[in-house]
Every structure is written in structure tokens, then in C-alpha cells.
N, C-alpha and C positions, 0 to 999 in steps of 0.2 A: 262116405257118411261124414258129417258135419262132426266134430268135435266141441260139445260143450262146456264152458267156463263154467266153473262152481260158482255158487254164488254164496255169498257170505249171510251169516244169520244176521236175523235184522227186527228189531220189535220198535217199530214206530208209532205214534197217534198222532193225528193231523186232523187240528179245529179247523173247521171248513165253514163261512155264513151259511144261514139254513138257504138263502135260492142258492147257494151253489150246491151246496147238500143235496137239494131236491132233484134237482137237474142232474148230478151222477145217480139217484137211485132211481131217475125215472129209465134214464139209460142202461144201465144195470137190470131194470124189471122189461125194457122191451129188447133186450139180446135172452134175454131168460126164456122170454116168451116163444120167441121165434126161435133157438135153439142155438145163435151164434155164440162165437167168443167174445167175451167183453175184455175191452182195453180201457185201461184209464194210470194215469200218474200218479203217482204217491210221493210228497215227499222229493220232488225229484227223480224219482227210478220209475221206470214203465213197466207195468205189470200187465200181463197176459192170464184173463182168468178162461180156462176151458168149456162149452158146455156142457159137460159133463161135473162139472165140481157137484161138492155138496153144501146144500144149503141149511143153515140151523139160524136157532135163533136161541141164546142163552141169557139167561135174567139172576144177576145177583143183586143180592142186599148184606147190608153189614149194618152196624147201628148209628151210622154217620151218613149213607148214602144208597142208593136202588141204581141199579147199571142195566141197559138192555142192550145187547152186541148183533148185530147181523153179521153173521160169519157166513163166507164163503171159503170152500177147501177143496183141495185138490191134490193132489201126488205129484210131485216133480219132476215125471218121466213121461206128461203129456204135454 
């Protein structure tokens, strides 16, 4: 059995143009659909999301600005 590297905490945000934006969420909604793993880069680092993750969808406001996140999540031991 393979021995896994930890991997260090890490809270990034990465402005991306909307056609590139669109083009990762269109890929991102057809691994969703069909049930694969979705792969995509961030920042640098390759990130492996499961089919299995879970997906939300969170919306803040404060008195300066309105935020909506598409969050994908997963557990570390898939």
C-alpha cells in the first residue's frame, strides 16, 4: 500500500476570465453528470475532486457586499 504525503492547509482564491470560468464549470457539471472524477488545477496544485463529494451552494451578504460560493467537498481518505 502506497504511503500518502500529508498535505498542507491551504485557502486560496483564484480570479479566473468568465470564458475560462465557464469552460471549468461546464466540465465540472458534465463529470457531475456522468458520475466521474473531476480534475482541474488551482493555483498551481492538482486537485482530484471524487464523485462522490458534496455539493452546496452558500450565499452571504454583509453591508458592503453579496458572495455566492459553489462549494464542492469531500473527505480526505478518498
Amino acid at each position: 500500500m502506497a504511503i500518502r504525503k500529508a498535505k498542507s492547509k491551504r485557502d486560496v482564491e483564484k480570479d479566473y476570465p468568465a470564458k475560462q470560468f465557464t469552460a471549468k464549470l461546464r466540465r465540472l457539471a458534465d463529470c457531475i453528470e456522468q458520475g466521474k472524477r473531476f480534475r482541474i488545477q488551482v493555483a498551481g496544485e492538482r486537485v482530484s475532486i471524487p464523485p462522490t463529494a458534496t455539493i452546496n451552494i452558500e450565499h452571504e451578504r454583509s453591508s458592503s457586499e453579496e458572495e455566492v460560493e459553489f462549494q464542492v467537498k469531500w473527505p480526505l481518505s478518498e
